[in-house]
DOMAR-802515 format. One record per residue (C-alpha): x, y, z; residue number from 1; residue in three letters. Coordinates in nm, 2 decimals, padded with zeros to 4 digits. Layout:
BEGIN
REC      u      v      w   i  aa
REC      X      Y      Z NUM ALA
...
***
This chain:
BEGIN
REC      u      v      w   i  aa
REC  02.42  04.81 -00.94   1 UNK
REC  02.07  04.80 -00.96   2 UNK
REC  01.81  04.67 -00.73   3 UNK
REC  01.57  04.39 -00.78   4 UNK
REC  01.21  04.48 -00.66   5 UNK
REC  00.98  04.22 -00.57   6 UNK
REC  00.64  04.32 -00.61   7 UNK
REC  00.29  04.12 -00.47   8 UNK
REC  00.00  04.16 -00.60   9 UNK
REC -00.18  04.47 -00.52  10 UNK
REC  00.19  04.60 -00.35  11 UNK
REC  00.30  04.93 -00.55  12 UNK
REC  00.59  05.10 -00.35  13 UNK
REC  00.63  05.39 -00.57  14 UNK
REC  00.22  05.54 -00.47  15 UNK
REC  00.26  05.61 -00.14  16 UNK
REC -00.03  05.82  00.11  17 UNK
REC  00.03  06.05  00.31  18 UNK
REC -00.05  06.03  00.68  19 UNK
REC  00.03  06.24  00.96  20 UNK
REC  00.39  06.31  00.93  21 UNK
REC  00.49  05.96  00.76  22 UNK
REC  00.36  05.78  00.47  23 UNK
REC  00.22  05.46  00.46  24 UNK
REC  00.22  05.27  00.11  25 UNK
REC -00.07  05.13 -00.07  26 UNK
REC  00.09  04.85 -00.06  27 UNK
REC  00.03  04.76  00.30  28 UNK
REC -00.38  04.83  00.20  29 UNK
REC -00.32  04.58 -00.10  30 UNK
REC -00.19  04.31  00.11  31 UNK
REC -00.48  04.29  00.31  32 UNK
REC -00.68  04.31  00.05  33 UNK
REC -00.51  04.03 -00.11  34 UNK
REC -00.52  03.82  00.22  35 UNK
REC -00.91  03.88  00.24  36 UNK
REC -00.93  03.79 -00.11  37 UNK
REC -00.75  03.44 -00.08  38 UNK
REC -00.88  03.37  00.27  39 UNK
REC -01.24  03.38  00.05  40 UNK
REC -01.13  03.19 -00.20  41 UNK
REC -00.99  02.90  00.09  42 UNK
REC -01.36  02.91  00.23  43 UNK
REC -01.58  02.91 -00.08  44 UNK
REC -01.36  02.58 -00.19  45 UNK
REC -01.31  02.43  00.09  46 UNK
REC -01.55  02.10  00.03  47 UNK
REC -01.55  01.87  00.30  48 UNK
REC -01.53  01.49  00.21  49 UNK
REC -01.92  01.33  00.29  50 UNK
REC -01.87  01.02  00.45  51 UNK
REC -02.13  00.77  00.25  52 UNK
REC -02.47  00.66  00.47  53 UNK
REC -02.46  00.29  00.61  54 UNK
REC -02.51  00.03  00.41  55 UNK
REC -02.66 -00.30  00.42  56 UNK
REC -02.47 -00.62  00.30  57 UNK
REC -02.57 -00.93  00.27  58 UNK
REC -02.38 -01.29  00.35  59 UNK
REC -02.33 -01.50  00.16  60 UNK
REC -02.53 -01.30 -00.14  61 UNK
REC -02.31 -01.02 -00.15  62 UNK
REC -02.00 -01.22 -00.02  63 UNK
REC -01.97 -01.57  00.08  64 UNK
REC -01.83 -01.53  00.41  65 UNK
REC -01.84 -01.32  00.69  66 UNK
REC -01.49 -01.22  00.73  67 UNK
REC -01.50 -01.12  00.37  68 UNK
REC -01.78 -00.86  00.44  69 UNK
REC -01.63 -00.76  00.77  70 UNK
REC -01.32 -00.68  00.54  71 UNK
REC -01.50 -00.47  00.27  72 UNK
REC -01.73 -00.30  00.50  73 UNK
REC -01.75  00.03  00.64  74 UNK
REC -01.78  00.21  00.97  75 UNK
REC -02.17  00.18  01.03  76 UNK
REC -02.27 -00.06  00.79  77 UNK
REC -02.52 -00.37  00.93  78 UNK
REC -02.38 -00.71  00.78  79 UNK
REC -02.67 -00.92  00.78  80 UNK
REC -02.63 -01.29  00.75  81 UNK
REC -02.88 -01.54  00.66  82 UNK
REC -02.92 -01.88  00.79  83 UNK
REC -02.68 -02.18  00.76  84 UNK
REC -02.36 -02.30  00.94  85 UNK
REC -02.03 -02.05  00.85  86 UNK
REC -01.68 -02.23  00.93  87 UNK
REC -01.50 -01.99  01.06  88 UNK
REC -01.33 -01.73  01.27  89 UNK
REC -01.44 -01.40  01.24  90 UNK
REC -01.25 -01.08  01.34  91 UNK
REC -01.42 -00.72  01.34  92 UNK
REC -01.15 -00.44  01.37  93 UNK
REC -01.38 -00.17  01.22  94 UNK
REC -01.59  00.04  01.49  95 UNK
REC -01.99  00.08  01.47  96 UNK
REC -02.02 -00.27  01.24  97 UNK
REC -02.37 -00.41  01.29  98 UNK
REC -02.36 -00.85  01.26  99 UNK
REC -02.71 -00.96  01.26 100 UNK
REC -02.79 -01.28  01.19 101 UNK
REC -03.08 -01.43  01.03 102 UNK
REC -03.20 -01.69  01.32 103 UNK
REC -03.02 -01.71  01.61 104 UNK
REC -03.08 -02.11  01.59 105 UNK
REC -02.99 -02.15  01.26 106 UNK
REC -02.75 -01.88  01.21 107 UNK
REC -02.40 -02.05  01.33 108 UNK
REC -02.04 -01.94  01.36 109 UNK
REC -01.87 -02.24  01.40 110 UNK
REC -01.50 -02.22  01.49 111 UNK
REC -01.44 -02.59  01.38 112 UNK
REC -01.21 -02.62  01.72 113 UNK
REC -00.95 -02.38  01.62 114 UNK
REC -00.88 -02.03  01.83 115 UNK
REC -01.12 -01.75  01.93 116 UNK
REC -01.45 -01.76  01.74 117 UNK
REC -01.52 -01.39  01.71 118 UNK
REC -01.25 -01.16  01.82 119 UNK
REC -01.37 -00.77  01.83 120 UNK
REC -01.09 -00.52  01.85 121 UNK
REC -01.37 -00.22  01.77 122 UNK
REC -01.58 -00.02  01.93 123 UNK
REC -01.97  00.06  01.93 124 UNK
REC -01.97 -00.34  01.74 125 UNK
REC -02.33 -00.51  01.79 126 UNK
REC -02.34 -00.87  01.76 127 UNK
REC -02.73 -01.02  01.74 128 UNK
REC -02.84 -01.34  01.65 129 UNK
REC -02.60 -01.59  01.64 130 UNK
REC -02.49 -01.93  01.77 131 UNK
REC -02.12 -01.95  01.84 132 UNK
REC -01.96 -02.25  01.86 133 UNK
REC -01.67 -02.50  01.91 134 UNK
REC -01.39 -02.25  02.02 135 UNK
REC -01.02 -02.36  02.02 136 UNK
REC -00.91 -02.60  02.37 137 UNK
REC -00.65 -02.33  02.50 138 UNK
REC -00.74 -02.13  02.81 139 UNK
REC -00.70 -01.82  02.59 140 UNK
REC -00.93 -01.91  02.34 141 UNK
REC -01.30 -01.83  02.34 142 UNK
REC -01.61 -01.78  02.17 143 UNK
REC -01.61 -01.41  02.22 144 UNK
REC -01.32 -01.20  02.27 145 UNK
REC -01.38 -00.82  02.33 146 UNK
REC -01.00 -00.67  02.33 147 UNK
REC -00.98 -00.31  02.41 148 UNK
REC -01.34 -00.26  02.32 149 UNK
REC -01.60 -00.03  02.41 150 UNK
REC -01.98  00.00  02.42 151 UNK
REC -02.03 -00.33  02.24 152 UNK
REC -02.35 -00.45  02.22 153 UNK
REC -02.38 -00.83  02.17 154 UNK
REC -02.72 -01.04  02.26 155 UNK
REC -03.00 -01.29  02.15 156 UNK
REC -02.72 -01.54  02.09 157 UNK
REC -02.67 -01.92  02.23 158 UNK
REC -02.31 -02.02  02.35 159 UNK
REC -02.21 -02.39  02.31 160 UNK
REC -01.90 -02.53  02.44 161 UNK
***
């Protein structure tokens, strides 16, 4: 019966060097050799992903409400929101978001008496010139709700009711 040899690259049982009183096999040199090669060839490819600079979007230019440019924004980008009266109930779940509006007197998030106005479950979030009104009735409802949120930056904004 005859053996099957498996042989790796650079591993050549049958040259063998002499040392001392044993031998040690080329082999053993090739597989380092082979590990330093690959372990090269790991770092000269290894790209890391480059995450894209901030960007700056635009409501209702870019999209026509804010929700809908909290939800197709990314971490670090400024949402900037020009003047008028947006019906609704914003929530930011995306950390370092920038919401700046336009005027902070003319610039309103109105909640039309449903819920919590702007809910932030994100961290680093800055919130600038806005008027927030007409939260929901319930005790739990509010204009601002900071859940589990950190280093949030929120100011130059009127509160009504």
């Amino acid at each position: 019966m005859q053996r099957m040899r498996l042989y790796i690259i650079g591993y050549y049982p049958h040259k063998n060097l002499k040392r001392g009183n044993g031998y040690i096999s080329r082999g053993f040199t090739g597989f380092f050799y082979n590990l330093i090669l690959i372990s090269m060839l790991v770092v000269a490819f290894n790209v890391l992903p480059l995450e894209a600079s901030p960007e700056l979007i635009t409501v209702p230019d870019e999209y026509l409400s804010i929700q809908e440019a909290i939800n197709n924004s990314r971490h670090g980008d400024t949402i900037f929101v020009k003047s008028g009266i947006y019906l609704e109930n914003i929530a930011v779940d995306k950390n370092s978001l920038r919401l700046v509006g336009e005027n902070r007197n003319t610039t309103i998030i109105d909640g039309y008496g449903t819920g919590i106005v702007v809910y932030v479950e994100a961290n680093n979030t800055e919130l600038n010139g806005f008027t927030i009104q007409n939260s929901g009735g319930n005790l739990t409802d509010s204009g601002i709700y900071l859940n589990h949120s950190f280093n949030n930056f929120i100011s130059n904004k009127s509160k009504q009711q």
